[in-house]
LOVEXTOR-636354 format. One record per atom (N, C-alpha, C): residue in three letters; z, x, y. Coordinates in pm, whole numbers, padded with zeros to 5 digits, always signed. Example, Ala and Ser with C-alpha at 12.3 -4.5 7.8 and 13.67 -1.06 7.14 Angstrom:
BEGIN
ALA+00780+01319-00569 ALA+00780+01230-00450 ALA+00780+01320-00330 SER+00708+01285-00225 SER+00714+01367-00106 SER+00787+01290+00003 
//
This chain:
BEGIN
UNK-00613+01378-03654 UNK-00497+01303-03610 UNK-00486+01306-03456 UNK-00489+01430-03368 UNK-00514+01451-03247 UNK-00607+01331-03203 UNK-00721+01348-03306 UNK-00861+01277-03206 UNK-00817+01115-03158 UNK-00744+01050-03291 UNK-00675+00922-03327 UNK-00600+00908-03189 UNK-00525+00956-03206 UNK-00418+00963-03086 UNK-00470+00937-02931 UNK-00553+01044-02868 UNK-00655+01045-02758 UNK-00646+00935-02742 UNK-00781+00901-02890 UNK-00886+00789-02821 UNK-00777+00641-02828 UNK-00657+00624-02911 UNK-00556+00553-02923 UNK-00509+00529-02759 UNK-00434+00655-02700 UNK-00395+00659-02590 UNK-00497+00600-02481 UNK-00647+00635-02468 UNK-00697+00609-02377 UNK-00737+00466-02440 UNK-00778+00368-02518 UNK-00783+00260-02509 UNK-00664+00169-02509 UNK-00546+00180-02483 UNK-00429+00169-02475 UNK-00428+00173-02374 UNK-00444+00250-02180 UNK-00439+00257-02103 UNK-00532+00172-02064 UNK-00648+00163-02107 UNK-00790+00071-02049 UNK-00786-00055-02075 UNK-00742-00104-02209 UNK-00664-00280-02242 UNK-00569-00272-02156 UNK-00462-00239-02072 UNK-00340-00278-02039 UNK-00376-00256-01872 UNK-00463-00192-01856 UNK-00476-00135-01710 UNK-00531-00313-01621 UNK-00498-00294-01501 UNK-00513-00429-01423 UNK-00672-00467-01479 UNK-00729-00435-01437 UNK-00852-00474-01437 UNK-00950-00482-01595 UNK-00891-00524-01670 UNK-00942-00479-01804 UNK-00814-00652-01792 UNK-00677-00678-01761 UNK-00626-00812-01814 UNK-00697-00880-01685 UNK-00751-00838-01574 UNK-00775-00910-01529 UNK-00943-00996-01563 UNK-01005-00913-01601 UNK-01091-00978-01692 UNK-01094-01076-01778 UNK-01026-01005-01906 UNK-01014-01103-02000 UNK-00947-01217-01987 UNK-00844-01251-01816 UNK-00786-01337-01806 UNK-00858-01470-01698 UNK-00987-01439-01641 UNK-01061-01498-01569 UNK-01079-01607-01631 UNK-01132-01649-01713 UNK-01139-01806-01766 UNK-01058-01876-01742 UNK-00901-01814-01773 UNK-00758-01953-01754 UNK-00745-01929-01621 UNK-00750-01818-01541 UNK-00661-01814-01393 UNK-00847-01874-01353 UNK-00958-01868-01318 UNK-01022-01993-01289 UNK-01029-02156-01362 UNK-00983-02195-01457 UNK-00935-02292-01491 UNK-00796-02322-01398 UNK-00717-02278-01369 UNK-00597-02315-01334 UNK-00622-02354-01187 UNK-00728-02280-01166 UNK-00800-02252-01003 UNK-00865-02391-00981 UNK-00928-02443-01043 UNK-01009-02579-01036 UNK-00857-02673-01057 UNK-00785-02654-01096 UNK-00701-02741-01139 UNK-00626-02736-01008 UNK-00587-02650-00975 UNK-00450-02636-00801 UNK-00562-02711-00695 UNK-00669-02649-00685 UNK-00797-02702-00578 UNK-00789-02836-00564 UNK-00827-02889-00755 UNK-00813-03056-00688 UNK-00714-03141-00652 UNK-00600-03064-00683 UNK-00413-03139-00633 UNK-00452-03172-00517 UNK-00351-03278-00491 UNK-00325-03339-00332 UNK-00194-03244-00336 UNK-00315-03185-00167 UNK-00240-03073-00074 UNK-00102-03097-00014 UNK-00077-03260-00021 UNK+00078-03317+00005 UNK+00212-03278-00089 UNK+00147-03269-00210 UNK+00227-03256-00317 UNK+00244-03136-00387 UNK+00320-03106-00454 UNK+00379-02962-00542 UNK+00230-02960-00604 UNK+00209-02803-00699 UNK+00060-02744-00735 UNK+00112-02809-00905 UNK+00009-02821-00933 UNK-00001-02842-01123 UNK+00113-02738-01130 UNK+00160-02778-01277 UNK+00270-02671-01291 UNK+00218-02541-01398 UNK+00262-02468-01351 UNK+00237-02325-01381 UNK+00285-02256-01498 UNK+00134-02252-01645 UNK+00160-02215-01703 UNK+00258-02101-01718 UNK+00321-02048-01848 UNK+00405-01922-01842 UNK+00296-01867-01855 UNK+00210-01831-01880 UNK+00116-01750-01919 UNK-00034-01762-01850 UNK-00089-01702-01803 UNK-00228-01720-01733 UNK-00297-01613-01794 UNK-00425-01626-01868 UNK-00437-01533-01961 UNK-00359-01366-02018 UNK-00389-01285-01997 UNK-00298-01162-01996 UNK-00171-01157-01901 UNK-00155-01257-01818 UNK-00021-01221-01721 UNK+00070-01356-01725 UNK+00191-01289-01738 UNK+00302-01357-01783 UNK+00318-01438-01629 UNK+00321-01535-01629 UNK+00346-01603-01437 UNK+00475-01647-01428 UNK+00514-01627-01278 UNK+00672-01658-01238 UNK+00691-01828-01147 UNK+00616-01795-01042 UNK+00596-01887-00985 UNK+00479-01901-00870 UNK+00446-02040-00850 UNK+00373-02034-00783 UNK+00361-02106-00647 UNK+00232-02088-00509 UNK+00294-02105-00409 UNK+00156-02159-00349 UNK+00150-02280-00259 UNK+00062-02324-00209 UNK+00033-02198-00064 UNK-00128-02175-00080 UNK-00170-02134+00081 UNK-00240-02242+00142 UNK-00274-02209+00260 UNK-00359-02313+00349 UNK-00487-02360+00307 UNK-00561-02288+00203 UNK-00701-02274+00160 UNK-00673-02203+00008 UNK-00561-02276-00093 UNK-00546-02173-00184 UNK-00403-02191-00271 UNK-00383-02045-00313 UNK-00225-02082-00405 UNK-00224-01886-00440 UNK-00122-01907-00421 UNK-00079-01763-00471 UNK+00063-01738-00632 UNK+00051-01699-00703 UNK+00161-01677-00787 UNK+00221-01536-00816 UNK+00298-01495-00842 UNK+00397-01359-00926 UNK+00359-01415-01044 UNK+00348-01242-01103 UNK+00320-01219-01244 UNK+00351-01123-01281 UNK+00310-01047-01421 UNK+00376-00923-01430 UNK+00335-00812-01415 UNK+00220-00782-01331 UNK+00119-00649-01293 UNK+00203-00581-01197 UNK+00211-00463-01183 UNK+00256-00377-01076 UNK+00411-00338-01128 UNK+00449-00262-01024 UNK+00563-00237-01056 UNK+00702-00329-01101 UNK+00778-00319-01132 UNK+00883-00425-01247 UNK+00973-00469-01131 UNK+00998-00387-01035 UNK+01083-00437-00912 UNK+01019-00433-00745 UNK+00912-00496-00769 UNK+00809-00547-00669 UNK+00769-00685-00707 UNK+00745-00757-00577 UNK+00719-00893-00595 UNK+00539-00889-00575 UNK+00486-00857-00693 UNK+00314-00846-00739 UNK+00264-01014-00789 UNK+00160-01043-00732 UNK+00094-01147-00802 UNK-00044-01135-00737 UNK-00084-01214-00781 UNK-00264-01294-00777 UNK-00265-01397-00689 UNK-00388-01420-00546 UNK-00396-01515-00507 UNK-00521-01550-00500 UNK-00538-01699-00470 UNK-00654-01794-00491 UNK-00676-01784-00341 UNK-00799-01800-00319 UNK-00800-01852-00184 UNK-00954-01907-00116 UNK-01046-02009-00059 UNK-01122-02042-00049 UNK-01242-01926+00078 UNK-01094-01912+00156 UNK-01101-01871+00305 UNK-01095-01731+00236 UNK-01121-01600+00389 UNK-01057-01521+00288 UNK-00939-01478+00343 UNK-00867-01369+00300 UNK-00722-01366+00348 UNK-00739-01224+00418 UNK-00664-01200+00482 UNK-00611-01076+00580 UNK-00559-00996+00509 UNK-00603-00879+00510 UNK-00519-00701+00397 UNK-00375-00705+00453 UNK-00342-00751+00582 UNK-00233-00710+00637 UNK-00135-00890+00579 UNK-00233-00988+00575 UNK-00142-01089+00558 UNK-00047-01200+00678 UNK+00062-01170+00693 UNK+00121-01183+00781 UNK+00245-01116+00806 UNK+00225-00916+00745 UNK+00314-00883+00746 UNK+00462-00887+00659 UNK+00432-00961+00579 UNK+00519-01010+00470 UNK+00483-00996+00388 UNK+00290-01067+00356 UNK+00219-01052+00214 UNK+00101-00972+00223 UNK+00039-00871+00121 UNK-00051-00812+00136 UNK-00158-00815+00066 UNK-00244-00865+00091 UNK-00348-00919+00023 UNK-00448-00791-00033 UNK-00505-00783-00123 UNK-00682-00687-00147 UNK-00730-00775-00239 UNK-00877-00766-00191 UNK-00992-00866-00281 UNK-00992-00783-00378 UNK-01005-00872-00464 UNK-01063-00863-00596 UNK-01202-00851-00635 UNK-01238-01044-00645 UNK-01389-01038-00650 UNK-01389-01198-00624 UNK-01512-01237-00591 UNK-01488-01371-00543 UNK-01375-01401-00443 UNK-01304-01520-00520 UNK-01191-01541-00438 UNK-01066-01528-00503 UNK-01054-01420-00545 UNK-00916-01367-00583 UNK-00858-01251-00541 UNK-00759-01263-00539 UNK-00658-01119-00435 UNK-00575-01089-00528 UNK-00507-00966-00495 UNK-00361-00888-00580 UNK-00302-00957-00444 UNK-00149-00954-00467 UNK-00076-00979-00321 UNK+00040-00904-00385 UNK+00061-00850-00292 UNK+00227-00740-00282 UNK+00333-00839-00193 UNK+00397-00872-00171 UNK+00496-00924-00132 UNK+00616-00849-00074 UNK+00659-00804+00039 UNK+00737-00720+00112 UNK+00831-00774+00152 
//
């Protein structure tokens, strides 16, 4: 029953942990990615599923080379999301947003 539990607990932490939804969620958040890319940059982004594979999405936000959204990773009263971006982005941001690569061209962004 112990052993159950463990190995329960630790695959329970490893499905839910960032990088384990951020995986399994790569297909739709690059689908959604081809989809914001080809919008005209004049106009509002495709509208934003509730859902982008594993992460529940809030809203989303045009960059200069890109799009950034809130979702539900990170802490519950922090403004956390995922950004797109062609270019790449600055760790520091502009002081407001804080970017870290991912892989390719995707970022976590913290929002301050």
């Amino acid at each position: 029953m112990v052993t159950f539990i463990v190995i329960g607990g630790w695959y329970a932490s490893w499905y839910y942990s960032f990088e384990s939804r951020f995986k399994r969620s790569k297909p739709a958040l690059d689908a959604y990615a081809v989809q914001a890319m080809a919008s005209d940059p004049n106009k509002p982004l495709p509208a934003l599923p509730r859902r982008l594979g594993a992460f529940e999405t809030v809203d989303v936000e045009r960059l200069p080379h890109g799009f950034l959204f809130f979702c539900d990773y990170g802490h519950p009263l922090d403004a956390n999301g995922l950004a797109y971006s062609a270019e790449p982005l600055p760790a520091d941001g502009n002081n407001h947003d804080f970017f870290k690569h991912i892989e390719g061209n995707w970022y976590t962004i913290w929002r301050n």
